[in-house]
C-alpha positions as semicolon CSV with decimal commas, in nm:
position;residue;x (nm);y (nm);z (nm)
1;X;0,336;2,240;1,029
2;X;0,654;2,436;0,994
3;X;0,549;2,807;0,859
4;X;0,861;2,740;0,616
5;X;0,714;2,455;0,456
6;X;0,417;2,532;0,233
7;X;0,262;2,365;-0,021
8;X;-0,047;2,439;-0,252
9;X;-0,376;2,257;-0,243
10;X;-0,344;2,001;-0,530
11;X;-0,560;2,052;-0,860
12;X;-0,882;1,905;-0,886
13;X;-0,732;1,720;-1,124
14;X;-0,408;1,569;-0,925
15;X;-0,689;1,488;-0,615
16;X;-0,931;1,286;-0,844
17;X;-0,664;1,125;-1,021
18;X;-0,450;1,049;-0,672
19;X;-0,771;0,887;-0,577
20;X;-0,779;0,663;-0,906
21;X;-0,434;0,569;-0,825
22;X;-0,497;0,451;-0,498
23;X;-0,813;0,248;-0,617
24;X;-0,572;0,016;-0,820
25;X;-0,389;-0,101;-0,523
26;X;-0,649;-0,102;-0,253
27;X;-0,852;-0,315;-0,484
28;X;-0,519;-0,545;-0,545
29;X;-0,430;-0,554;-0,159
30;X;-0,824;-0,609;-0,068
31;X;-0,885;-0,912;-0,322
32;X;-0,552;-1,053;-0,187
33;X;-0,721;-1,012;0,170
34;X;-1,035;-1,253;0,052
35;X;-0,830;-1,479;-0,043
36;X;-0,640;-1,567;0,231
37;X;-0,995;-1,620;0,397
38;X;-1,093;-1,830;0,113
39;X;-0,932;-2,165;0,236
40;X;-0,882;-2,258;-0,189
41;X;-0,613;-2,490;-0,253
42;X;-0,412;-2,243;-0,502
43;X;-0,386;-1,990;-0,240
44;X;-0,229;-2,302;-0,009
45;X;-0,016;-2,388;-0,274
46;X;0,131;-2,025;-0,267
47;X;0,223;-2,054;0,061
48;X;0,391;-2,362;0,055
49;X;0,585;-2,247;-0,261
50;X;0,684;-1,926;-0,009
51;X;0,759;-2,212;0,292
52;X;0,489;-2,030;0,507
53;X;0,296;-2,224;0,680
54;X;-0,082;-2,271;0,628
55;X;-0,228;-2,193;0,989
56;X;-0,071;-1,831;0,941
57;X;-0,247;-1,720;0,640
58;X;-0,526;-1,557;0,787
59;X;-0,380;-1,374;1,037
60;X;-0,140;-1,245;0,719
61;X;-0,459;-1,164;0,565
62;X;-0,583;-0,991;0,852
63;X;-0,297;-0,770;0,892
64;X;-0,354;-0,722;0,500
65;X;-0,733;-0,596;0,548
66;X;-0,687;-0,422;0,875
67;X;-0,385;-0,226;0,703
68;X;-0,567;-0,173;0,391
69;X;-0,913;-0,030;0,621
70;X;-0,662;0,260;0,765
71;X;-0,512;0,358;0,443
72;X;-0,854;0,469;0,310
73;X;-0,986;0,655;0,629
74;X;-0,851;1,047;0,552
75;X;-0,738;1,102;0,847
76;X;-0,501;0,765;0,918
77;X;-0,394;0,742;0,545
78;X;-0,061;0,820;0,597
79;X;-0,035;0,580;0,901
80;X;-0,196;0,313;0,637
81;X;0,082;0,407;0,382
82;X;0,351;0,345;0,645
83;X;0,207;0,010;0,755
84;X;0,153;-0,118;0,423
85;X;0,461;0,001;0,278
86;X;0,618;-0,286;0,578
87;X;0,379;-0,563;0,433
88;X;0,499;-0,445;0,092
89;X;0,831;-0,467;0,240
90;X;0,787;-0,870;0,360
91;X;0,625;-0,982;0,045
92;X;0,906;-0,811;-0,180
93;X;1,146;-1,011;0,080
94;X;0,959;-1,331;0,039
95;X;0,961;-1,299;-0,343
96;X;1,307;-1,190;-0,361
97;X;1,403;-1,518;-0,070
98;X;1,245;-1,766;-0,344
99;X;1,383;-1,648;-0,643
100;X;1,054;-1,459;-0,810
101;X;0,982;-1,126;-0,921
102;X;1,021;-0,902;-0,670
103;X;0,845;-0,630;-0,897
104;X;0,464;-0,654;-0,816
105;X;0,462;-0,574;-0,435
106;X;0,699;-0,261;-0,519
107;X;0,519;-0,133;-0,784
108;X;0,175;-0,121;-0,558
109;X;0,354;0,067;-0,269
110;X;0,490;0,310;-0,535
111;X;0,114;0,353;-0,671
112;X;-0,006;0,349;-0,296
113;X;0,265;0,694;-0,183
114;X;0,183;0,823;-0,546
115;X;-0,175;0,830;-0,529
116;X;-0,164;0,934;-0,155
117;X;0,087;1,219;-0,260
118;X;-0,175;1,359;-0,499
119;X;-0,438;1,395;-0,268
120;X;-0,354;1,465;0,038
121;X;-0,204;1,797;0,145
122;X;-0,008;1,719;0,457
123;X;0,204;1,448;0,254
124;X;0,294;1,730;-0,010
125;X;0,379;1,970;0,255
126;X;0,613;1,709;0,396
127;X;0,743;1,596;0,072
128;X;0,809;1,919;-0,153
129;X;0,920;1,875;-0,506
130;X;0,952;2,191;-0,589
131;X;1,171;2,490;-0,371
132;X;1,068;2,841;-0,414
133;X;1,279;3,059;-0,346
């Protein structure tokens, strides 16, 4: 790291509550996951609604998992953020292609960088709020 870019440890406070953060969308992005490997006729319908077809579904929801698995190892998190944030990126296309809400998959990759911001150092030292000067 640059010796010009610092950044303090967070609080114990911002870490346990970056970590609370990131629970609400891992748990989001891993129920999605099951799903897909559920084989249930509403999650079929979905797809159709989205014109994907059905034989790709779990290979989406594979991507899905595997993504989700290297967001919450420590030392890949960021790499996890950066893949997820392109599934994000596809669903918010496939939303916005079909004429729904494009909201939901933006506001989990917001809550995703937000809660990774708050606990991990190496993100805040990259992305400083604050300049002291």
């Amino acid at each position: 790291m640059p010796s010009h870019v610092q950044s303090t440890p967070p609080s114990k406070a911002a870490h346990w509550t970056g970590y609370v953060i990131t629970a609400l969308p891992v748990i989001l992005l891993l129920l999605s996951a099951v799903m897909k490997f559920s084989d249930s006729a509403p999650v079929s319908r979905g797809f159709v609604h989205y014109g994907i077809p059905a034989r790709i579904v779990v290979p989406i929801g594979i991507a899905e998992l595997v993504c989700t698995v290297i967001y919450l190892i420590p030392c890949t998190s960021v790499l996890g953020a950066i893949l997820l944030s392109a599934y994000l990126g596809g669903a918010t296309f496939t939303n916005l292609r079909v004429g729904d809400s494009f909201i939901g998959p933006v506001i989990v990759g917001v809550l995703l960088w937000g809660g990774l911001f708050l606990r991990d150092t190496r993100l805040r030292a990259l992305i400083p709020f604050r300049c002291r000067q």
